[in-house]
C-alpha positions in Angstrom: 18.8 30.9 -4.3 18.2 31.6 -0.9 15.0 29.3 0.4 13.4 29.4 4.5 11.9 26.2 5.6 9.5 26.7 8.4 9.5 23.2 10.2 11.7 20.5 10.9 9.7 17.3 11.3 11.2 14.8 8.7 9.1 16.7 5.7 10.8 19.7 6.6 14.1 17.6 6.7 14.4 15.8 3.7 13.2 19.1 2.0 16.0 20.8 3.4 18.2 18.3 2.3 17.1 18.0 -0.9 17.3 21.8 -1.7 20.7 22.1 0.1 21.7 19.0 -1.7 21.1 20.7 -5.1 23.4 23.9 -4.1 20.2 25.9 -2.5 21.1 28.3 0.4 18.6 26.3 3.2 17.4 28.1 6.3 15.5 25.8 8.6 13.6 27.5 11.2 11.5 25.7 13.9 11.2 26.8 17.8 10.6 23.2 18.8 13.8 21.6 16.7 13.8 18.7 14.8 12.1 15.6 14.4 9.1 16.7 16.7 5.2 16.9 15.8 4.0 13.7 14.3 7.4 12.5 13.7 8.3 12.0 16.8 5.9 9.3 17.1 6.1 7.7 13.7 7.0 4.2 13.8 8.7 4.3 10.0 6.2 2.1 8.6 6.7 2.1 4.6 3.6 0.2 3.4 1.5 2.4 1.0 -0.5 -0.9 0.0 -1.7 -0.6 3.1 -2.0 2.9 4.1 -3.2 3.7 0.8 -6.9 4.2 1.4 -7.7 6.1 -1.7 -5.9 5.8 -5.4 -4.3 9.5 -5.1 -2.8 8.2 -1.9 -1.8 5.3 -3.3 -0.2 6.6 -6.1 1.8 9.2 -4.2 2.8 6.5 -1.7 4.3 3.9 -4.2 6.0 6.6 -6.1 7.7 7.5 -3.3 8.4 4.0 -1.9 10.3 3.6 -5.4 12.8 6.6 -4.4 13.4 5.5 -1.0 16.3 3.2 -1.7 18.3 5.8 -3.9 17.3 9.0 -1.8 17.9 7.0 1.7 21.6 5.9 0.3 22.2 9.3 -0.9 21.1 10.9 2.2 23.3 8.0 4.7 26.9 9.1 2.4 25.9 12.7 2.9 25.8 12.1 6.1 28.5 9.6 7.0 26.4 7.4 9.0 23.8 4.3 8.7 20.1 4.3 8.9 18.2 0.9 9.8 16.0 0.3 6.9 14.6 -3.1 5.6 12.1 -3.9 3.2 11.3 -6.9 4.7 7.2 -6.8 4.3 4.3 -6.6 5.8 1.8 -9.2 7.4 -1.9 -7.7 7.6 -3.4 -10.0 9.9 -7.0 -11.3 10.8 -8.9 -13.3 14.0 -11.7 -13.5 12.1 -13.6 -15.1 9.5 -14.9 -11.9 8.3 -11.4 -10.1 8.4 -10.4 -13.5 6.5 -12.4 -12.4 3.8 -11.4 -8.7 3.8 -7.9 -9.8 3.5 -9.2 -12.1 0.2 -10.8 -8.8 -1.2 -7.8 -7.1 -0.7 -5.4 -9.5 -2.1 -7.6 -9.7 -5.4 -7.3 -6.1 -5.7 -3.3 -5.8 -5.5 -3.3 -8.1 -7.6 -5.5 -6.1 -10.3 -2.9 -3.8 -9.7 -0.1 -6.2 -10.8 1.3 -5.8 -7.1 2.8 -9.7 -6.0 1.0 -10.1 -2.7 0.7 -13.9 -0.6 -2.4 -14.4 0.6 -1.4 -17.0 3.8 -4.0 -19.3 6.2 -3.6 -19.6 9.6 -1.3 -22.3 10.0 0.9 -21.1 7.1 0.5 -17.4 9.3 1.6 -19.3 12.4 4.8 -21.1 10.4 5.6 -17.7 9.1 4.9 -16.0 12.8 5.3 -18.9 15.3 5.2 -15.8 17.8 1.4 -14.9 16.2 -1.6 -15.8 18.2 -4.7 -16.8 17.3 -4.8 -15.7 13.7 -7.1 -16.7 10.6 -5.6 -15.9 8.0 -2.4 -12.8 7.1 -1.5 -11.0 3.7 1.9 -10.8 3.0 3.3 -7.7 0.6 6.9 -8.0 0.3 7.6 -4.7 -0.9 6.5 -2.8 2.3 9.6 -2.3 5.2 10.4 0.2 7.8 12.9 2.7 8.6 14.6 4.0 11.8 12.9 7.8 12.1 15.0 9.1 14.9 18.3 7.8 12.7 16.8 9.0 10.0 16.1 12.8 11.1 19.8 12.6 12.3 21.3 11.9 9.0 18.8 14.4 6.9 20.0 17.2 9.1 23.6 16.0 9.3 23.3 15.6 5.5 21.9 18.9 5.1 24.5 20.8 7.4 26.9 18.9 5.0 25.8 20.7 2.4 25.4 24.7 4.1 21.7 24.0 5.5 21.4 25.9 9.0 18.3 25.2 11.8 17.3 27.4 13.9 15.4 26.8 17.2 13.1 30.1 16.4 9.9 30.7 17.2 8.2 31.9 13.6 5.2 34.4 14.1 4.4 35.0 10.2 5.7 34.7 7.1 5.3 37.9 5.0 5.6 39.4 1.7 9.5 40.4 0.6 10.0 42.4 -2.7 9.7 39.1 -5.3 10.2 36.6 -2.6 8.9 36.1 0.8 10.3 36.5 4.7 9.4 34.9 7.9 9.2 36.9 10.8 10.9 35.2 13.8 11.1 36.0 17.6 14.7 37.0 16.8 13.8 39.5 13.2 13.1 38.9 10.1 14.7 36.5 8.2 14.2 37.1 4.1 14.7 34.7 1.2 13.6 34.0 -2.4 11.7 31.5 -1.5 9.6 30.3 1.9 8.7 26.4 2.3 5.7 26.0 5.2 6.3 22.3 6.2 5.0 23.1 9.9 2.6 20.4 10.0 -0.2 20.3 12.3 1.2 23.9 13.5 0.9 25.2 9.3 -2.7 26.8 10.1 -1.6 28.8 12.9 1.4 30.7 11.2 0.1 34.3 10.8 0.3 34.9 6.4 -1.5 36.7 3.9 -3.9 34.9 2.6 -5.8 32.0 4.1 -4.2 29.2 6.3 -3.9 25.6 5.5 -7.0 24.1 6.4 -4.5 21.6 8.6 -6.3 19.7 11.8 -3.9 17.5 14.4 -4.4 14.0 15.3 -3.1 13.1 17.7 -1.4 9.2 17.7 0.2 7.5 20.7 3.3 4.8 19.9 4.8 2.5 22.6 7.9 1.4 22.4 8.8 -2.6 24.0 12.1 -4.8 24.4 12.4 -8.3 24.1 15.7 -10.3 24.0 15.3 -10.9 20.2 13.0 -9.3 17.9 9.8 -11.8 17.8 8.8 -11.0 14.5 10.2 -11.1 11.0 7.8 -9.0 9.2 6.0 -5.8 10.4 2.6 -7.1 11.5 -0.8 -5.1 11.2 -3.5 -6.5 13.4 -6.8 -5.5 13.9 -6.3 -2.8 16.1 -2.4 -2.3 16.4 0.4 -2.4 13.8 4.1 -4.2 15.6 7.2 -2.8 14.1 10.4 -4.9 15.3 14.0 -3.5 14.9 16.7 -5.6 14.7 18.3 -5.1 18.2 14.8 -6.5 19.9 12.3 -3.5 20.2 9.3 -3.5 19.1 6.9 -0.2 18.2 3.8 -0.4 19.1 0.8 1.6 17.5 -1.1 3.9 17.2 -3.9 5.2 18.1 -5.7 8.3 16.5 -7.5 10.7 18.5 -9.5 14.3 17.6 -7.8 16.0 20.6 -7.0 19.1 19.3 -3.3 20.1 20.3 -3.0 18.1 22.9 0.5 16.2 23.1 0.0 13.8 25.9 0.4 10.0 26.6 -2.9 9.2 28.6 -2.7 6.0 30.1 -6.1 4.6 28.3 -3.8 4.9 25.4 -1.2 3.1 26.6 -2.9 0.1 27.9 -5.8 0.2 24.5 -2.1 -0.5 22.9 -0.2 -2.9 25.4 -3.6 -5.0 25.6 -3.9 -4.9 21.2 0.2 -6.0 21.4 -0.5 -8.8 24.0 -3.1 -10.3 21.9 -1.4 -10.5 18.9 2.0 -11.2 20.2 1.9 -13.0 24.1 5.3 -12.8 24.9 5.1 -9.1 24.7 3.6 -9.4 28.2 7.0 -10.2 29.1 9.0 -7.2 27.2 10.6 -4.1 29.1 9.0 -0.9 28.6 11.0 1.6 27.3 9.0 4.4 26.0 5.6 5.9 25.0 5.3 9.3 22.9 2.6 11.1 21.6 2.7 13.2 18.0 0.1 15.3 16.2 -0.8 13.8 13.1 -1.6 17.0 10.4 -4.9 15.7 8.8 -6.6 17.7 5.6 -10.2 17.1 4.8 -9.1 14.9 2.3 -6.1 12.9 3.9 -3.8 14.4 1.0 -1.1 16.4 1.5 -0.9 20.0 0.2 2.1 20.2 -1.7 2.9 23.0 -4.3 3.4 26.9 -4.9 0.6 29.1 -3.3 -1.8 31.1 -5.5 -2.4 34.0 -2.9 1.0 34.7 -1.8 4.2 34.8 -3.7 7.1 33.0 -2.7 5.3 30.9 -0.6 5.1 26.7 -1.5 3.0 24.4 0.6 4.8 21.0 2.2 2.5 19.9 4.6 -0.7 17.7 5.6 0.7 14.2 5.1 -1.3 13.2 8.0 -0.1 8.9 8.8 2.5 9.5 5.7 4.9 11.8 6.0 7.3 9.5 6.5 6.8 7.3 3.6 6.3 10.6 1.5 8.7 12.2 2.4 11.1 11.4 -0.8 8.5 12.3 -3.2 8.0 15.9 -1.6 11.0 16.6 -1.4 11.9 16.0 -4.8 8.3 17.6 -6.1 9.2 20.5 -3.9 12.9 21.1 -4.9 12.0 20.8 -9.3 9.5 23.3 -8.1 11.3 25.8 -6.4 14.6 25.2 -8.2 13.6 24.4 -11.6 10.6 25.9 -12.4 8.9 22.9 -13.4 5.8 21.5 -12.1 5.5 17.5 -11.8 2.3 15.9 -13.2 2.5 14.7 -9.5 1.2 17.7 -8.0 -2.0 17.5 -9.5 -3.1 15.4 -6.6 -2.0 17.8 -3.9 -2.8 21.7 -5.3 -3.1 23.9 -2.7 -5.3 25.6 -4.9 -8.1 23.0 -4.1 -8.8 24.5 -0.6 -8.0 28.0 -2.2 -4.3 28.4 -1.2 
């Protein structure tokens, strides 16, 4: 089976791999390469206990934190080379008494769920954090962890290539019917296949088809990107209004914010210092850290904050992979393997009831 992905951010990527990896022929087609969009300013965050703000998403996000382990280590040996990913947990912090008691509420609802989850006061915070300022009261979840997105877009393409996936830095300007399949229409021809994947993100509604587009809005999120000596935290921290992510050699992602811009890409400098002032609060000695970097991505947001995964009604061929809005990085095991027993096998996961297309008439 011949199958066209149309976009490359790290959906579009670990679908790729995972068809390619299964013995599909994988095109990958997207004029602005890979890891761009919302990807390139994730920060890798994998804490769906968190992010989870309704019990679809929370579902989705949890199954898919279960598959990272085996899908990361399959995708690092395709690829012959390492990707920085620790499940060392999360610490939801609070300055308040107020967030003190959200953080109680919260805690009692995990653990409805059965989820082990440390409920911590401010001085056991500050043992835990000494680098922590001027903090109430934090909620540990060991589960949650991070992973390296920039390493991790290299190996899923590397992995992919590995197994006969080719990208393409094409612009796409439809995607069309094609006998019992479907094509995409490129700036270089027409490029036909059995099967067309739209995981274009933000960019999904604006892909000329037949039939209506994703109802797919961006949002945009801005991420710093700090240095100190040695990383100043053990745990990714989520404060009030930033979340701290530190790698091992020393940097530290700051983010994000999230902004109805429309497409607009940039890195305004109210962003930048809403972020560096949120860090310096909850971390001080980030005043002192070297500045490497600030990006912007496009967060693609549904009405719903659910992705649209699954096969279109409206056009054949077709199967939607986008809208993961905050999560596409944390969901991106989970599509890719709902999209592949889709496409490949025929059989529809009890999964995809959450994310039909059908349910804003795709």
């Amino acid at each position: 089976m011949t199958v066209i992905v149309v976009g490359a951010g790290v959906v579009g990527c670990a679908v790729a791999y995972e068809l390619s990896a299964r013995g599909a022929g994988v095109r990958v087609v997207d004029a602005r390469g890979t890891g761009q969009g919302a990807t390139r300013a994730s920060a890798g965050m994998l804490a769906p206990y968190i992010e989870g703000h309704s019990d679809a998403l929370l579902r989705l996000g949890i199954w898919s934190l279960d598959q990272y382990e085996g899908f990361l280590a399959r995708v690092a040996a395709d690829a012959r080379r390492p990707v920085e990913y620790r499940r060392t947990g999360t610490l939801q912090v609070a300055r308040t008494d107020r967030g003190a008691e959200h953080l109680r509420e919260r805690q009692r609802a995990l653990a409805d769920l059965g989820v082990v989850a440390s409920l911590l006061n401010g001085d056991e915070v500050r043992r835990s954090e000494p680098a922590l300022a001027d903090v109430r009261a934090g909620l540990r979840v060991p589960q949650h962890g991070y992973v390296r997105v920039a390493a991790l877009i290299e190996a899923l393409v590397g992995a992919a290539v590995t197994h006969g996936a080719v990208f393409s830095d094409v612009r796409v300007e439809g995607i069309t019917r094609q006998g019992g399949g479907a094509a995409v229409e490129t700036a270089q021809g027409r490029i036909a296949g059995d099967a067309v994947i739209l995981a274009a993100g933000s960019w999904s509604g604006g892909i000329p088809i037949d039939g209506p587009a994703p109802p797919v809005r961006p949002v945009r999120g801005q991420l710093l990107q700090l240095r100190l000596p040695q990383p100043p935290l053990s745990h990714v921290v989520w404060g009030p209004n930033c979340y701290l992510v530190p790698w091992q050699d020393g940097r530290v992602l700051v983010g994000a914010t999230s902004e109805d811009v429309g497409f607009d890409e940039r890195v305004t400098s109210e962003g930048v210092a809403t972020l560096l002032d949120s860090a310096r609060r909850l971390v001080p000695a980030l005043g002192g850290a070297t500045f490497e970097d600030a990006r912007a991505g496009l967060r693609p947001a549904t009405a719903d904050e659910l992705p649209i995964i699954g096969r279109s009604a409206t056009m054949p061929g077709v199967c939607y992979a986008t809208g993961h809005y905050r999560n596409g990085v944390l969901l991106a095991p989970i599509t890719a393997s709902l999209v592949a027993d889709l496409v490949l096998g025929g059989h529809e996961r009890p999964e995809l009831t959450l994310v039909r297309p059908d349910r804003f008439g795709l």
